[in-house]
N, C-alpha and C positions, 0 to 999 in steps of 0.2 A: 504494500500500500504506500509505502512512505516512498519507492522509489520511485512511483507510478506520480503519485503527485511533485518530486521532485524532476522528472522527465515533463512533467508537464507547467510546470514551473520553467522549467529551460527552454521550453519553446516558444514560450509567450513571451519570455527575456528576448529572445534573437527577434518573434516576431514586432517588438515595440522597436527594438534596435533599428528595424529597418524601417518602420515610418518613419522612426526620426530622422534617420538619413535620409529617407527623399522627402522628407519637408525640409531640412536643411537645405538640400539641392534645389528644391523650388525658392526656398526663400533667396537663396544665390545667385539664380539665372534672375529672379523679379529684383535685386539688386544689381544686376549689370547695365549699365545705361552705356554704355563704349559700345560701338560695334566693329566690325571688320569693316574696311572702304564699302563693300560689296553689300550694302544692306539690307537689299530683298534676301538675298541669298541667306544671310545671317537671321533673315528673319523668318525665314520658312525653315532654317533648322531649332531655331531658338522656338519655336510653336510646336515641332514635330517632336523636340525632349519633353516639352513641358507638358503635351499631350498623352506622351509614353511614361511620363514621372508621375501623374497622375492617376491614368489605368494603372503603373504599380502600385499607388499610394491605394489604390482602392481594391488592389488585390492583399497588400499587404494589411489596412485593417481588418478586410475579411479573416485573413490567414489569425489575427490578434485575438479579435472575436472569437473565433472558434477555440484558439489556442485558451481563452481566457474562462470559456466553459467546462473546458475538459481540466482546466484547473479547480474551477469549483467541484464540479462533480467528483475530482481525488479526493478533494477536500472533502467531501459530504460522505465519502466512502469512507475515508481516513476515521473521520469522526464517527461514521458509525459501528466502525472495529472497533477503536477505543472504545464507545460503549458498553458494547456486547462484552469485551474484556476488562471491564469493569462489574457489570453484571455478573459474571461469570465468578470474579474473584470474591465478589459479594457473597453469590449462594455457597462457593466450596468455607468462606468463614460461616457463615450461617448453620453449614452441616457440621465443621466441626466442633464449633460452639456447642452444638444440642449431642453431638455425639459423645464430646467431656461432658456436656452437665449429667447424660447417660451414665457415663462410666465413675461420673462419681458419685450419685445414685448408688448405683450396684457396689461399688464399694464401699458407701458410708451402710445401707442394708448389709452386708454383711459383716462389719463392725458390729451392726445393732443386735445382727442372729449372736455373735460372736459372744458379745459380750452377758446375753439373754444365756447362753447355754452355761455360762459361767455361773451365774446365778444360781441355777437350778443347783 
């Protein structure tokens, strides 16, 4: 479990990593005001990245998204073992709680026959 949601953790890290780099590259290319002499030309590639850093940006928060579910869901798994293995630790002291208070029962009872036949 734990490494399930640590795998799942690591992929929503790389997948935030690369939004932020192509928002950084957007914010880049919308900071460049210089162009090359040739400025159509500069400008129909400077449209055609910003076009393709986009469709990545919009593939990469999907990739986040999802990556970010499958981290909950570890998580929601994660916690629900620890429960159950707390549960679990609960009933085995609960049985052997009542299993001593048993046995010392049966042994304070035979104290009592013990000491009753003494009596006699």
């Amino acid at each position: 479990m734990r490494q399930e949601l640590a795998d799942c953790l690591a992929s929503e890290a790389a997948a935030a990593g690369t939004v932020r780099s192509i928002d950084a590259a957007l914010a880049l290319d919308g900071d460049s005001g210089d162009g090359p002499a040739d400025r159509l030309r500069f400008l129909d590639i400077f449209l055609a990245r910003r076009q393709h850093l986009r469709t990545e940006r919009l593939r990469s928060a999907a990739a986040l998204a999802e990556a970010e579910a499958r981290s909950a869901a570890a998580r929601g798994r994660l916690m629900e073992a620890r429960l159950a293995a707390e549960a679990v630790d609960r009933l085995v002291a609960e049985r052997t709680a009542a299993a001593r208070a048993e046995a010392d029962r049966r042994a304070q009872r035979e104290l009592d026959d013990a000491a009753r036949l003494r009596r006699k």
